[in-house]
C-alpha positions as CSV (number, residue, x, y, z in Angstrom):
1,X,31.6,90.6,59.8
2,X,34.5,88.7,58.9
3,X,34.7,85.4,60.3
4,X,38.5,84.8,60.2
5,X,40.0,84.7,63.6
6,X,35.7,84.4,65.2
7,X,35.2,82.3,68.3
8,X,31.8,80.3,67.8
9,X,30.7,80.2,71.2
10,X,27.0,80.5,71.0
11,X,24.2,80.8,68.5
12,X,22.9,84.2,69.7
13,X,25.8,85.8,68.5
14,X,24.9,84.9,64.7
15,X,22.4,87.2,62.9
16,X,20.8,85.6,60.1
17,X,23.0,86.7,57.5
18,X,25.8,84.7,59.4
19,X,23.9,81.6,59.4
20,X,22.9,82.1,55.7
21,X,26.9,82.5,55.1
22,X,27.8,78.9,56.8
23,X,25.6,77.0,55.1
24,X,26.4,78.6,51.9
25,X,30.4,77.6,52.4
26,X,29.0,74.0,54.0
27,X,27.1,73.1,50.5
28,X,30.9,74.0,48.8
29,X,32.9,72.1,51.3
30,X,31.0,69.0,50.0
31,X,33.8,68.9,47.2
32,X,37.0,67.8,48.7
33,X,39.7,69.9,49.3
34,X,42.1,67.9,50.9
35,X,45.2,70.6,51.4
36,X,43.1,73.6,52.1
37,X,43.7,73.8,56.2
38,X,47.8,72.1,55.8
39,X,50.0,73.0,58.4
40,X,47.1,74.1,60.6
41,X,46.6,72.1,64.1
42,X,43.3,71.8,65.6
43,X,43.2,71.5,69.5
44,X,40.2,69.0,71.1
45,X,40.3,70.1,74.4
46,X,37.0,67.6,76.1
47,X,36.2,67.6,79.6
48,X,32.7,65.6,78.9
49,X,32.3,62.5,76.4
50,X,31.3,62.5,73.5
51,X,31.5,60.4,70.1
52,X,30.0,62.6,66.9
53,X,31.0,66.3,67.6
54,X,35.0,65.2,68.4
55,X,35.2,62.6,65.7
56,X,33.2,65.1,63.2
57,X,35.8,67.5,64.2
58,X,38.7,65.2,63.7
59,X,37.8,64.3,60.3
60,X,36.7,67.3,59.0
61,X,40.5,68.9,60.1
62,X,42.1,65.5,58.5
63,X,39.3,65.7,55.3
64,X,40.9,69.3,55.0
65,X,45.0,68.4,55.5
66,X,45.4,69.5,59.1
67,X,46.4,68.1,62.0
68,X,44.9,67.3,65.4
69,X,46.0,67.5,69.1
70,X,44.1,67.0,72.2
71,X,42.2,64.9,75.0
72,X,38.4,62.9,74.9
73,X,39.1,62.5,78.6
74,X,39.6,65.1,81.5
75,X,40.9,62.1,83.4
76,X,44.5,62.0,81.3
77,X,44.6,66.6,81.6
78,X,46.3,68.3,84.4
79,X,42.6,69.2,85.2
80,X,42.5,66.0,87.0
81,X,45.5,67.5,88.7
82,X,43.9,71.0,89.6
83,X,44.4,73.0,86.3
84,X,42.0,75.0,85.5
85,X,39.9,75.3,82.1
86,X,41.5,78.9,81.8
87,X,45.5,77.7,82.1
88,X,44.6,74.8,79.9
89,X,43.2,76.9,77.3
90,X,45.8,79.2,77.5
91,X,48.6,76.3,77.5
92,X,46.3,74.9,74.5
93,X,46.8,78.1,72.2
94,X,50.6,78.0,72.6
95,X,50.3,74.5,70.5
96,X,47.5,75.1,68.2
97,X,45.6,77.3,66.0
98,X,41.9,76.9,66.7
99,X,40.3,75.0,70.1
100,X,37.3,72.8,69.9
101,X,36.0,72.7,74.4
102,X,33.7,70.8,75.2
103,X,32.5,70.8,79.1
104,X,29.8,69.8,81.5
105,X,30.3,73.7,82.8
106,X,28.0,76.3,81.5
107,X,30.1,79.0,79.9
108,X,33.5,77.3,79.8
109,X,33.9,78.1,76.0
110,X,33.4,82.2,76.5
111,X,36.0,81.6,79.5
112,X,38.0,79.7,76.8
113,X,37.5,82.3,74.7
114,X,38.3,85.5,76.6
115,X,41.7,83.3,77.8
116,X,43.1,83.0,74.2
117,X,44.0,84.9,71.2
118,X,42.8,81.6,68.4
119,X,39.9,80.9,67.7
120,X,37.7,78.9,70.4
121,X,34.8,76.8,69.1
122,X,32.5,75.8,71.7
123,X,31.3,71.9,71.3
124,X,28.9,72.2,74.1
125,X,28.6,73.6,77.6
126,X,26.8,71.8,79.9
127,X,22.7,72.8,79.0
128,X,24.1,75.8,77.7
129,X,24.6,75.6,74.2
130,X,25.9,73.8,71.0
131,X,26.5,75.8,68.6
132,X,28.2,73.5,65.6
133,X,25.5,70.9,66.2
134,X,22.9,74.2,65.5
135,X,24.5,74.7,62.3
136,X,24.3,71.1,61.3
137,X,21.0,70.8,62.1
138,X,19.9,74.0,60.0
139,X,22.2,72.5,57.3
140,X,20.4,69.1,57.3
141,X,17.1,70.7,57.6
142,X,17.8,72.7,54.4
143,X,18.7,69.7,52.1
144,X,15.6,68.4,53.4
145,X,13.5,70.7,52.7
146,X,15.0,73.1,50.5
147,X,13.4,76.4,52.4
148,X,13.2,76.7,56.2
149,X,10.5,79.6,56.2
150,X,7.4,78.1,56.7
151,X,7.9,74.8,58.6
152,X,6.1,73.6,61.1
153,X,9.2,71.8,63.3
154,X,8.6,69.5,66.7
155,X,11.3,69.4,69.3
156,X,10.2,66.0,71.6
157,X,12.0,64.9,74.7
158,X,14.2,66.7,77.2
159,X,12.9,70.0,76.5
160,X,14.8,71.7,80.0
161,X,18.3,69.8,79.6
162,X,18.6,69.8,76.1
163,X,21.4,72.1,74.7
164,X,20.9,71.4,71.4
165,X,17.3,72.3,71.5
166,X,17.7,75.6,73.0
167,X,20.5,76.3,70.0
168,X,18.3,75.5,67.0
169,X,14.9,77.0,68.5
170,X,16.9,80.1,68.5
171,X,19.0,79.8,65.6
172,X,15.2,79.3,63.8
173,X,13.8,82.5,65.4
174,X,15.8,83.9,62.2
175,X,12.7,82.6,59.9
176,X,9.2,82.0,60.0
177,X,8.7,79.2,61.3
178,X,6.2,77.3,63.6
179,X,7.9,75.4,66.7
180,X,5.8,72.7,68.7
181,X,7.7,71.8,72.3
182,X,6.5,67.9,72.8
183,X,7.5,66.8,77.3
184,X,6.0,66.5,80.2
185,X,5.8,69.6,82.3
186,X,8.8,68.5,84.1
187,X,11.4,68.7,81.1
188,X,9.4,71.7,79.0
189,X,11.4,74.1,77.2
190,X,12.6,76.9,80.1
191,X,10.6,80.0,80.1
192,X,13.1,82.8,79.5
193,X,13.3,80.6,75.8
194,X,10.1,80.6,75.2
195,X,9.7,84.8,76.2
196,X,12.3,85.1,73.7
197,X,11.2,83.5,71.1
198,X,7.8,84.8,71.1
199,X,9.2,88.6,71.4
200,X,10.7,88.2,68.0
201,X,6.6,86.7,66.7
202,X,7.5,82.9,66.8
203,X,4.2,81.2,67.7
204,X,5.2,78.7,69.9
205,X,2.7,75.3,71.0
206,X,3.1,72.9,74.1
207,X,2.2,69.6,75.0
208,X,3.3,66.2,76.4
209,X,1.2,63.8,73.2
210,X,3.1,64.1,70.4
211,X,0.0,62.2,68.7
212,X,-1.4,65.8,69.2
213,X,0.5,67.7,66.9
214,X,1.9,65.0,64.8
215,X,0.4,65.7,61.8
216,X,1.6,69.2,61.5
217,X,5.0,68.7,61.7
218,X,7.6,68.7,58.7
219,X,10.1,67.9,60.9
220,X,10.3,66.1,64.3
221,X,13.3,66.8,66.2
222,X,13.6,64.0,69.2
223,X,16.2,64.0,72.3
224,X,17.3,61.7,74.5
225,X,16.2,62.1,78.5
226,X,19.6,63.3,79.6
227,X,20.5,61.3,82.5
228,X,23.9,63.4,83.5
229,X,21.6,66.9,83.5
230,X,19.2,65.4,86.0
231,X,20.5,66.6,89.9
232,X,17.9,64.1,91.4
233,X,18.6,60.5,89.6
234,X,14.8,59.6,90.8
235,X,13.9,62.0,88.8
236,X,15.7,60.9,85.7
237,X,14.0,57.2,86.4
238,X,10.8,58.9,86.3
239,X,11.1,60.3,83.0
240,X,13.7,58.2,81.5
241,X,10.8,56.2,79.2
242,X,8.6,58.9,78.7
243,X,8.4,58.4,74.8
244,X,9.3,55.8,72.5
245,X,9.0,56.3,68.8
246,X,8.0,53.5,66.2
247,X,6.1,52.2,63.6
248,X,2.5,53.4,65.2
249,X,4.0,56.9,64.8
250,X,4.1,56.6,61.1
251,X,0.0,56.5,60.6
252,X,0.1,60.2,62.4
253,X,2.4,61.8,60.7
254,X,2.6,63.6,56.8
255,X,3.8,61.7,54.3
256,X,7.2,63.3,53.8
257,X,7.8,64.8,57.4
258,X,11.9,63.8,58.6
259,X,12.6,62.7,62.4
260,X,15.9,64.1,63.2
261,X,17.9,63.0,66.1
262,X,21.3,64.8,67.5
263,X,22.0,60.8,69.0
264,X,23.0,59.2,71.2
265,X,19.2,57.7,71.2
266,X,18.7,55.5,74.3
267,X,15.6,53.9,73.3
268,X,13.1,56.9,71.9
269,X,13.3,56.0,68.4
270,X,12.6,52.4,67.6
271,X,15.6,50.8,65.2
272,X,12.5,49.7,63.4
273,X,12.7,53.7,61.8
274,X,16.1,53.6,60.9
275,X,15.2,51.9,57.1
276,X,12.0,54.7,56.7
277,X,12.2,57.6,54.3
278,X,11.2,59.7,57.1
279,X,14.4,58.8,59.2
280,X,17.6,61.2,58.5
281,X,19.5,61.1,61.9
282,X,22.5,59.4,60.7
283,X,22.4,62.0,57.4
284,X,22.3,64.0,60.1
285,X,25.5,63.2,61.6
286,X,27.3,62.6,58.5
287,X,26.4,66.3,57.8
288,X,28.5,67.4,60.8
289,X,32.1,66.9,58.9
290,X,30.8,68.8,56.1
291,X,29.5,71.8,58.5
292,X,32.9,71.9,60.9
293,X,34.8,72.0,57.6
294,X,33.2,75.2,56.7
295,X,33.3,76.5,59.9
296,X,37.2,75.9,60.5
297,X,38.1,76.9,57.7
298,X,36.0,79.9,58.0
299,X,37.7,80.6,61.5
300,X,41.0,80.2,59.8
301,X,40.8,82.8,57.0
302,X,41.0,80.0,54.3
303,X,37.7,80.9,53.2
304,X,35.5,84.5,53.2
């Protein structure tokens, strides 16, 4: 399936072949290719805050010679005056040629989506999904280790809130691999995940001591406790500190196993890890211009 005119709205809709395909054109938009995307204008349309996936976005357009329109703040959009995300998506297309959405609304980017005729790429929903931060994450976990099949991969934190958990544990269902859900019962990874992803012969582990399974992992992927998911905040104060990574952690681990972070962090990884070889968060990130280059320009026809 072509991906020239695709909206990116969430992982399930990628078979493994599609994955494959992205990170294939992400490892060749590591060269620069400054006038590939000129004349095109990109649309940020964000409703929720956010720091790495619009600035990621940003550059990668600008890396690639487009241009950029938008709002980081539903505050200055007629949203604040009533609009709603289906008129402003519409209004949006009239101006650009692809949308980036990002909204504290499950399913606002398929509404975006089924409102326009460009493509819509979804930079979050609510708990919902994140697709681009998915395909980063399977990127970044490739250069690491060079073959996904076979890992053994920990996801620790908020296991119930977190969108970009729910993205990659599915996005890995693709290969065989091992996945070990570290949080209190509280903030475990929802059940209708877990009944998927052992339907398609994904052993799957629980437990709230990451000291547990910490030496079987190849890759430890923390989150943050996200305070703006929680409905009750004594709830969020009740959890808020429930793990903080540092040096102990590096006595229980293997030798070349990464800790990968989406970030913010908030205080579960230790600053004290940044300088480790096992630390590759901010590669990470940096990883996100090169994977929304391929991924615009895929969605703009500049590249099969």
């Amino acid at each position: 399936m072509t991906f020239k005119g695709r909206d990116i709205v969430s992982i399930r809709d990628f078979t493994k072949e599609d994955l494959l395909h992205v990170l294939k054109v992400s490892k060749e938009m590591e060269e620069d290719k400054p006038q590939l995307l000129a004349s095109k204008i990109l649309a940020t349309l964000f409703f929720e805050p956010s720091t790495r996936t619009r600035l990621s976005f940003e550059s990668a357009m600008c890396r690639l010679g487009g241009k950029i329109i938008g709002f980081s703040d539903e505050k200055v959009s007629s949203v604040k005056k009533g609009e709603t995300i289906w008129d402003t998506a519409k209004m949006a297309e009239r101006y650009s040629d692809v949308i980036v959405i990002r909204s504290p609304i499950e399913g606002s980017a398929r509404l975006a989506a089924e409102a326009t005729s460009v493509p819509v790429i979804n930079g979050g929903d609510g708990a919902n999904q994140h697709p681009t931060q998915t395909l980063l994450d399977l990127y970044t976990i490739q250069k690491a280790k060079k073959n996904i099949d076979g890992l053994k991969i920990g996801f620790l934190g908020d296991l119930k809130y977190g969108r970009t958990v729910h993205s990659l544990a599915i996005a890995l269902s693709h290969w065989k691999v091992d996945l070990y859900f570290i949080a209190p019962d509280a903030l475990q990874m929802p059940d209708h995940y877990l009944k998927d992803l052992q339907e398609v012969g994904i052993k799957c582990y629980q437990t709230d001591d990451v000291f547990v399974v910490s030496k079987n992992l190849d890759i430890l992927y923390v989150t943050r406790i996200q305070q703006e998911r929680f409905p009750d905040p004594m709830e969020y104060e009740k959890y808020k500190n429930a793990y903080r990574l540092d040096q102990s952690l590096l006595s229980h681990i293997k030798d070349d196993m990464k800790i990968m972070h989406p970030l913010p962090r908030v205080g579960e990884i230790s600053p004290e890890l940044d300088e480790t070889k096992h630390a590759i968060y901010f590669e990470q990130a940096g990883n996100g211009v090169t994977v929304r280059k391929a991924l615009l320009a895929l969605v703009l026809g500049k590249v099969e």
